[in-house]
N, C-alpha and C positions, 0 to 999 in steps of 0.2 A: 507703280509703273503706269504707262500712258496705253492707250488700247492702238497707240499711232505713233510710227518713229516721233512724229512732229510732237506731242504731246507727254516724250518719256519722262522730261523734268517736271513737267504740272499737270497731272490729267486734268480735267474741269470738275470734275466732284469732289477729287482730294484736294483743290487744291482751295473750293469753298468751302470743305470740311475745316482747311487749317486755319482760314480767317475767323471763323466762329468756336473753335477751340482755342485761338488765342487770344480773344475777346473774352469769350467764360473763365480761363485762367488767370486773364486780367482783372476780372470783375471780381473771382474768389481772393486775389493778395491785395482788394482794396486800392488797385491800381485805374485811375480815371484819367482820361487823356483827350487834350481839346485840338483845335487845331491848330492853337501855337505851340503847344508840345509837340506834334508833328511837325509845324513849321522849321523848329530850332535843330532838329536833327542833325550831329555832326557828320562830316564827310564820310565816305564810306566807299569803296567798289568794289565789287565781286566779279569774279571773270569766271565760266565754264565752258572748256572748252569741247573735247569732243564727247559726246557725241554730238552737244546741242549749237556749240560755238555761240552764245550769248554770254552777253553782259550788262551789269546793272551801276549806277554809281548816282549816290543822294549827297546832297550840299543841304544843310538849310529845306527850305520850302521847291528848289527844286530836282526833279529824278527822271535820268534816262536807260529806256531801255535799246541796247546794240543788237542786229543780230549779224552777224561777218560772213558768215554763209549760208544764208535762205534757201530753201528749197522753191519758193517762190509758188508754193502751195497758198500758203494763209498771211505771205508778206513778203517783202524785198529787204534785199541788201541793206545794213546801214542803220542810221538812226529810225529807229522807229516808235519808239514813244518819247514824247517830253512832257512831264507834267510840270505843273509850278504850285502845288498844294492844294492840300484840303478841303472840300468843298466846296471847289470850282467847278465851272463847265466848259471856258474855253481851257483846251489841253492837246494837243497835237499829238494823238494816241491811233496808235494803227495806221498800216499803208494803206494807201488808196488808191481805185482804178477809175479810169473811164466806166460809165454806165452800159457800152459797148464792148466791153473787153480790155485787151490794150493791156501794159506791163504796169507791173506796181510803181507806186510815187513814194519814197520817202523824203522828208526834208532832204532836200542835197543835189549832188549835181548831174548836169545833163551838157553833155560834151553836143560842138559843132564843128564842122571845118572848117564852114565859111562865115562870116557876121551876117546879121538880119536873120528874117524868120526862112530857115537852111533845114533840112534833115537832122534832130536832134536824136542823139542813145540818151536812154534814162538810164546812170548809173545802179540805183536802186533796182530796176527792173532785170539783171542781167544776172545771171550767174556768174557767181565766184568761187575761187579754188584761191584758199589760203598760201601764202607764202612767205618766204625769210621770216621773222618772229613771230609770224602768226598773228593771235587776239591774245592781248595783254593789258596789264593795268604798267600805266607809263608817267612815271611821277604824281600820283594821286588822277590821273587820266585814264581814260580807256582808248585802244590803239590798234589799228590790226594793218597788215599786207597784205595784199592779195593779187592776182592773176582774173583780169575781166575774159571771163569765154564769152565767144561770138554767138549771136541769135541765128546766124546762116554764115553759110563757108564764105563770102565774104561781106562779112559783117566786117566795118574798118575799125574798130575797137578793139577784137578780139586779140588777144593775149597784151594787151596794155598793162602795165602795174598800176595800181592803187591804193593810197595810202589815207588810211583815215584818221581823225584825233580830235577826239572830243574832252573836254574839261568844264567840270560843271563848278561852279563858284556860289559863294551866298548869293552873289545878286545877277547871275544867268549861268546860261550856259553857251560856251564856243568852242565853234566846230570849225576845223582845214580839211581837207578835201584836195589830196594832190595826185598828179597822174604824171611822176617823174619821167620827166626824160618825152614827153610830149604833150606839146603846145598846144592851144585849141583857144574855141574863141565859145566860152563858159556859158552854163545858164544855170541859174539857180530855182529850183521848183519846191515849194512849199506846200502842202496839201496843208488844211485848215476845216474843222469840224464850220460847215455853213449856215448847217439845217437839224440840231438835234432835237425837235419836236419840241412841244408845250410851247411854239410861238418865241422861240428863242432862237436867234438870229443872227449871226455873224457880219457887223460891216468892215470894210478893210478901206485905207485911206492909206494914199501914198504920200512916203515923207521923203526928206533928203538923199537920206542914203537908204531905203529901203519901204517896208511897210507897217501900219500900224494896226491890229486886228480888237474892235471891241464888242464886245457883247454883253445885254441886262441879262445877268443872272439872276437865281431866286435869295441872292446874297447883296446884289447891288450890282454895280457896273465891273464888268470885266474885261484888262487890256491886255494885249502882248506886241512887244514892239521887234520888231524883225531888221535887224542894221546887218549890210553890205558893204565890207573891205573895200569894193573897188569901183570902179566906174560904172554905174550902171546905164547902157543905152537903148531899150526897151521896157516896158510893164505892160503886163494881161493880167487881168484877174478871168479867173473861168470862176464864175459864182457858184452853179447847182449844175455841174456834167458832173461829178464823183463821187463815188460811196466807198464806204468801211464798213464795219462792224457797228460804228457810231451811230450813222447815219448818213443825209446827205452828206457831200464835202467841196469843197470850191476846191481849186489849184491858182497859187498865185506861181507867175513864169517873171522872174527878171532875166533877161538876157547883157550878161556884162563884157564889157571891154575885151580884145584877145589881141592876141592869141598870149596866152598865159598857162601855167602847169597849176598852179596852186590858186583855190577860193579860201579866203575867210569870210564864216559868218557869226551873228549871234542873235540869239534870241532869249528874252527879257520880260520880267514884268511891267507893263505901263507904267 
């Protein structure tokens, strides 16, 4: 068990115990494993609900982790890790904050009233109270309902539905993000590892429908390509305002077309 509600399903010592216990298990049946044997991994998801409300699901080389209701102690709402395999650096792992404070970022969306740069809510950043199905696995997807509470008595979001749905595939993962039954004019925010030390750098270059994030790893060049469903009619990159657990972190802000209930996005290897 965890020494912390937040930590009952992984303390941090048993849960680096289990990786080197099943590393030495491995080693003893002869079992060796490179990183295309990690790559090939077939589909998989795990859903746990209460007490932790998270979920896990691997494709292939890549794996998300959900959480559907954060205490917004050690992360927000929502997707909050993407990897894209083994031995990489760029990886969009942990929420991130302002260097000031301010509410968690995870990939995903950020409601407005009005178009242009308007008073935004960070989905991610907001408490949620599950509802109707709850966190589920939904045809090989992960899926939850929920009920957005207000940050103040009138916070204009508060009691909003939200609906999440993520599907990871051999070659990305995509994610919907809808706020049934009310309209708004969308923003999509990206947190993006900027700054993880040893001189390794994150650039982002904006494409058609979205962004393109590369970085030299100690493996060679590394990309991930970030594509947007809809019309997109602003971009900001905030380079170095944000940290994780990682490190620094940039936040990219698309602001898309509205007023609209549902965002698609996806996010890929280069």
């Amino acid at each position: 068990m965890g020494y912390e509600n937040y930590t009952a399903d992984g303390h941090y010592a048993n849960l680096a115990l289990g990786f080197l216990a099943s590393a030495v298990d491995a080693g003893f049946r002869g079992e060796r494993q490179g990183a295309g044997d990690l790559d090939g991994r077939p589909p998989r998801v795990r859903v746990e609900r209460e007490p932790t409300f998270r979920a896990a699901a691997h494709h292939g080389r890549y794996s998300i982790g959900v959480q559907a209701q954060a205490d917004l102690v050690y992360d927000g709402t929502g997707l909050v890790d993407l990897t894209v395999g083994a031995g990489r650096v760029l990886q969009i792992a942990s929420s991130a904050r302002h260097l000031s404070g301010g509410p968690w970022f995870n990939p995903g969306l950020g409601i407005r009233a009005q178009p242009g740069r308007t008073p935004t809510s960070v989905i991610s950043g907001h408490r949620h109270a599950l509802s109707g199905d709850g966190l589920r696995e939904s045809d090989g997807a992960i899926a939850f309902d929920s009920e957005i509470a207000g940050d103040t008595d009138d916070d204009p979001i508060a009691g909003w539905p939200y609906r999440f749905h993520a599907a990871v595939g051999a070659d990305g993962v995509d994610v919907t993000e809808t706020t049934p039954g009310h309209a708004h004019h969308p923003v999509l925010f990206v947190p993006y590892p900027a700054d993880v030390g040893d001189g390794l750098v994150t650039r982002v270059t904006w494409t058609a429908d979205g962004a393109r994030f590369d970085l030299d790893g100690p493996h060679g060049r590394e990309s991930l390509l970030l594509q947007v469903f809809s019309p997109i009619e602003l971009r900001q990159n905030l380079s170095a305002d944000y940290a994780n657990r990682r490190g620094i972190c940039g936040l990219v802000r698309l602001d898309l077309e509205g007023p609209a209930e549902e965002v698609r996005w996806r996010v890929s290897v280069g």
